[in-house]
C-alpha positions as CSV (number, residue, x, y, z in Angstrom):
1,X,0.0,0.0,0.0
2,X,1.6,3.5,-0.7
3,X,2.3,5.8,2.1
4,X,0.7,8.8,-0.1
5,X,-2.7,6.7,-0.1
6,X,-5.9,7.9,-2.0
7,X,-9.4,8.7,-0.3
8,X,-10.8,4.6,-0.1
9,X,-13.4,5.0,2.3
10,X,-16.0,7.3,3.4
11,X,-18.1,7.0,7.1
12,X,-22.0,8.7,7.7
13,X,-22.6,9.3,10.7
14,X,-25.9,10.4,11.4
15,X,-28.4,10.1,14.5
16,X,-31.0,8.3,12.4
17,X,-29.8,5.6,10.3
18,X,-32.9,4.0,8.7
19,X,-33.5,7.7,7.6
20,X,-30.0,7.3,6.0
21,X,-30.5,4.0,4.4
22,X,-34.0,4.9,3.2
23,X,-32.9,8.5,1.5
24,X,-28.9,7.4,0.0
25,X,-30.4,4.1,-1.3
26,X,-33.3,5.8,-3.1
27,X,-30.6,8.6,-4.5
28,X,-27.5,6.2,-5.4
29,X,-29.2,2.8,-5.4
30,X,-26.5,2.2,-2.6
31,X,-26.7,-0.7,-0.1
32,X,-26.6,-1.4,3.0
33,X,-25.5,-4.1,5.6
34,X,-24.9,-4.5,9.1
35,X,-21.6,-4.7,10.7
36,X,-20.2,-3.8,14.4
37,X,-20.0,-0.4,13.7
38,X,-23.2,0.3,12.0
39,X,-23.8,-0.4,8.5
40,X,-21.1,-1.3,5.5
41,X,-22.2,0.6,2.5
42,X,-22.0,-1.3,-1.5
43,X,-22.6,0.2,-4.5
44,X,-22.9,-2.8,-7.5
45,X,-21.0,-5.1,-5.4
46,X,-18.4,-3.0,-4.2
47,X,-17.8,-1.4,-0.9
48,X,-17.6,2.4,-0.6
49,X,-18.1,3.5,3.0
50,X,-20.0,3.1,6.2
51,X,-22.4,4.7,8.7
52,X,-22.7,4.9,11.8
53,X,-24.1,6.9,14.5
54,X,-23.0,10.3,15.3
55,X,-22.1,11.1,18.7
56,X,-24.3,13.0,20.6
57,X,-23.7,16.9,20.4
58,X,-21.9,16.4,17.2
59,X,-23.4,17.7,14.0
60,X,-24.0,15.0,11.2
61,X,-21.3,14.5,8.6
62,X,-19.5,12.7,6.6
63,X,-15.8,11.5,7.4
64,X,-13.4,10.4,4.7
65,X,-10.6,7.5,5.6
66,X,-7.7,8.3,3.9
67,X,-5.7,5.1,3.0
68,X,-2.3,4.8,4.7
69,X,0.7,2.2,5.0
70,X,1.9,3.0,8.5
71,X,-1.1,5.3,10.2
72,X,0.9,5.4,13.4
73,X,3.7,6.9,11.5
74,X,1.2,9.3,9.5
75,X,-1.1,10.1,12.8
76,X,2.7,10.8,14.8
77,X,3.4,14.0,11.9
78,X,-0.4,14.8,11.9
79,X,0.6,15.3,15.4
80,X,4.1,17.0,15.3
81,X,2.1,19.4,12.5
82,X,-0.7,20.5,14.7
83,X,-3.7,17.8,14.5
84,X,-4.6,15.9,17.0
85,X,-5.6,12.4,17.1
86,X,-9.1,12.3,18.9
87,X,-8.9,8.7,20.3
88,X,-5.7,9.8,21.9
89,X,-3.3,6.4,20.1
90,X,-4.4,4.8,16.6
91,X,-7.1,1.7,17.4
92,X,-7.2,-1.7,15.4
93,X,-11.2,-2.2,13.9
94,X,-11.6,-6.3,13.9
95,X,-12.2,-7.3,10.3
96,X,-11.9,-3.7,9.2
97,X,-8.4,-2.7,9.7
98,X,-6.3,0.0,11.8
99,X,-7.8,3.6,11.9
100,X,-6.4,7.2,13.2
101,X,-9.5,9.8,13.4
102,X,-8.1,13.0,12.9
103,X,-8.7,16.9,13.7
104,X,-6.5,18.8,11.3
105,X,-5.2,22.5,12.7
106,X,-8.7,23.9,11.6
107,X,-10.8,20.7,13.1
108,X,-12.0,19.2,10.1
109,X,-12.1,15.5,10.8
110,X,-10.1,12.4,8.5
111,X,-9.2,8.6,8.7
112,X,-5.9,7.8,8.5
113,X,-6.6,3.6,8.0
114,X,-4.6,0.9,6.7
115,X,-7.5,-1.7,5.3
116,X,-6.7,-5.3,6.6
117,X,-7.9,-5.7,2.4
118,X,-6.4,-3.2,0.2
119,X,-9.3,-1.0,-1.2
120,X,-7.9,0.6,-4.2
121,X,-9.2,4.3,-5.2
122,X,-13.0,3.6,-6.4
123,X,-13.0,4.1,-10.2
124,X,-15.3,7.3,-11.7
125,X,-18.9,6.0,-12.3
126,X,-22.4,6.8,-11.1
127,X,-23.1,6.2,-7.4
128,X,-19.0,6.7,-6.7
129,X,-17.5,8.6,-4.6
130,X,-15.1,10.5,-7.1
131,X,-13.5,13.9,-5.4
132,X,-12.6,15.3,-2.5
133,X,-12.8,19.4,-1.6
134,X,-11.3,20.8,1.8
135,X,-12.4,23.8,2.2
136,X,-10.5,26.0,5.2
137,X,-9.3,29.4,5.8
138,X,-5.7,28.7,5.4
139,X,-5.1,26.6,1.8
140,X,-1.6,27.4,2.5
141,X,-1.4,26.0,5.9
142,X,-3.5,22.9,4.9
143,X,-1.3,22.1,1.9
144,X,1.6,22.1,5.0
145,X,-0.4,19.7,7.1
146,X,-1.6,17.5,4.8
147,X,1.7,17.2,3.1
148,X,3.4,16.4,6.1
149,X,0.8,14.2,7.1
150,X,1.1,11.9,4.0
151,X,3.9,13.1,1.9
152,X,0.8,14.5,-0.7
153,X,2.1,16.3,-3.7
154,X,0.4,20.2,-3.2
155,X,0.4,22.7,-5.4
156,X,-0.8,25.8,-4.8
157,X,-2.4,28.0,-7.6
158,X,-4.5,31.1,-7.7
159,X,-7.7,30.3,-5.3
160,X,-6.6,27.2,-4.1
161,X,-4.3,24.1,-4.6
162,X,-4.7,20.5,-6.3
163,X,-3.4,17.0,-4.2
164,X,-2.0,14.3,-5.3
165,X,-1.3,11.3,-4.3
166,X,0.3,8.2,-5.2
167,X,0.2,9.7,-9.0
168,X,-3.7,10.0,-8.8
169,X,-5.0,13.9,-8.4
170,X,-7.5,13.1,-5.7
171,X,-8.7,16.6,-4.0
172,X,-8.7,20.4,-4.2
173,X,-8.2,22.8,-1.5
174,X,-10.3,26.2,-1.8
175,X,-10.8,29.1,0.8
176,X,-13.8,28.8,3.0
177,X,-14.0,31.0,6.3
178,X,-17.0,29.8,6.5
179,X,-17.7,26.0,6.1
180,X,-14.0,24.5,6.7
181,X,-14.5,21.0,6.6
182,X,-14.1,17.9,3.9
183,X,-16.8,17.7,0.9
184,X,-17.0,14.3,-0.9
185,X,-18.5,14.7,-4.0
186,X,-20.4,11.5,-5.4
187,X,-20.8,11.3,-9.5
188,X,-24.2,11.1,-11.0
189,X,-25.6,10.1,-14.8
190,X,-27.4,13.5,-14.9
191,X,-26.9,16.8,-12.7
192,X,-30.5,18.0,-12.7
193,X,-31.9,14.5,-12.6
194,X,-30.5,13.7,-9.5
195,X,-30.9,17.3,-7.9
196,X,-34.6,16.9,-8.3
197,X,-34.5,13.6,-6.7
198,X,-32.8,14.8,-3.6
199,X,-35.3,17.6,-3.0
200,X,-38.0,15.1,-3.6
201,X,-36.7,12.7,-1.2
202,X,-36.5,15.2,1.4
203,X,-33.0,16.9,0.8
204,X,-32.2,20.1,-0.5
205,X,-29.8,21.6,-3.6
206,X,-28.2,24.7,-4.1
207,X,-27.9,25.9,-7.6
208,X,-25.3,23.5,-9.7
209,X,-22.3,25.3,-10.6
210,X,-22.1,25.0,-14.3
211,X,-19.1,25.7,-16.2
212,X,-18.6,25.7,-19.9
213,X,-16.5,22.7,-21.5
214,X,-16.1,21.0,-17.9
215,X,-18.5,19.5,-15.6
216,X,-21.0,20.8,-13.2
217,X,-21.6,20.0,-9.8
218,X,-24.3,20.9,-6.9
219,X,-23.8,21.6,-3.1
220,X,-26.7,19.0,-1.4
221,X,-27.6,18.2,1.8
222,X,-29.4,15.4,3.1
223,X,-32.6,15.3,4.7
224,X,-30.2,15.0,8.5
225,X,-28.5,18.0,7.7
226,X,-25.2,16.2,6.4
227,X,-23.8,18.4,3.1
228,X,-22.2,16.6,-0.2
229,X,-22.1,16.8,-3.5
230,X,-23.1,15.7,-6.7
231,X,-21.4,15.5,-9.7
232,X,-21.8,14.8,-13.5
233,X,-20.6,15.9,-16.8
234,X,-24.0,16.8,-18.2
């Protein structure tokens, strides 16, 4: 597994998970299953993410795991570069692997894991989690983080910066005073298709961002509150 790992895995957590099963499976056609955590989360056979439920006083989100060869190596320099590790010392999951959770300088909450199975970066196609987006007040101080964290390849540009990792461009970092945080952006068939099923189903869309020549996305949220995006070409 390579030390600069991709995003392979992405955690729900949400105080009502029938609401979440009901709601994502109607949107992506995902699946879900139980396991000691919560649920396991498959889209066509393969397996995405998870949820769980969100501890209380904490607002509903989602958390991506961020794949790793050594996360007590990567959690020790998230450490020495300002995070802090919230269960104190990395934690083995039986028959899921080992896990770091995360708060980088601004709070915004990762995985570092090392998969007992080797989940390699989900390929681009409806229902997939495809891109990543940090958004945070300091691009320039999260490029340092994150870089030091897991040796990510940053560069910094006008309005932001690009990662990546393992020779895969994985994520964007944009300023945000506002809404610092991670924003995993799921690919869809149709843009406007799947906006109108979100708001149907109880959820809410902001007007897609549409740009000429390139793809459009939307800023969702989910009928708990927990924001995403969606993502197509059309």
């Amino acid at each position: 597994m390579p030390e600069t790992g991709p995003f392979v895995w992405h955690e729900l957590r949400v105080p009502d998970l029938a609401e979440a099963v009901r709601f994502y499976g109607a949107v992506f056609g995902w699946e879900f299953t139980d396991n000691a955590m919560g649920r396991s989360i498959t889209h066509r056979g393969v397996a995405i993410g998870g949820a769980s439920a969100v501890k209380v006083g904490l607002d509903a989100h989602w958390t991506p795991y961020i794949a790793c060869a050594d996360v007590d190596a990567a959690a020790a320099r998230a450490a020495a570069a300002g995070g802090v590790v919230t269960t104190g010392q990395p934690a083995d999951v039986p028959g899921i692997g080992r896990i770091a959770p995360i708060l980088d300088p601004e709070k915004s909450i990762f995985v570092a894991f090392a998969p007992q199975v080797d989940r390699a970066a989900p390929h681009s196609a409806p229902g997939r989690f495809e891109w990543e987006r940090l958004r945070t007040a300091d691009v320039a101080g999260a490029a340092e983080f994150y870089a030091a964290t897991f040796g990510w390849e940053v560069t910094l540009g006008e309005g932001g910066a690009v990662v990546d990792a393992d020779g895969l461009r994985v994520a964007e970092l944009v300023p945000d005073v506002a809404a610092p945080g991670w924003l995993p952006f799921v690919r869809v068939e149709r843009l406007a298709v799947a906006c109108r099923h979100i708001v149907a189903l109880g959820g809410a869309a902001e007007e897609p961002v549409l740009r000429p020549g390139t793809a459009g996305y939307a800023l969702v949220r989910d009928p708990q509150g927990v924001e995403f995006a969606v993502h197509a070409d059309r």
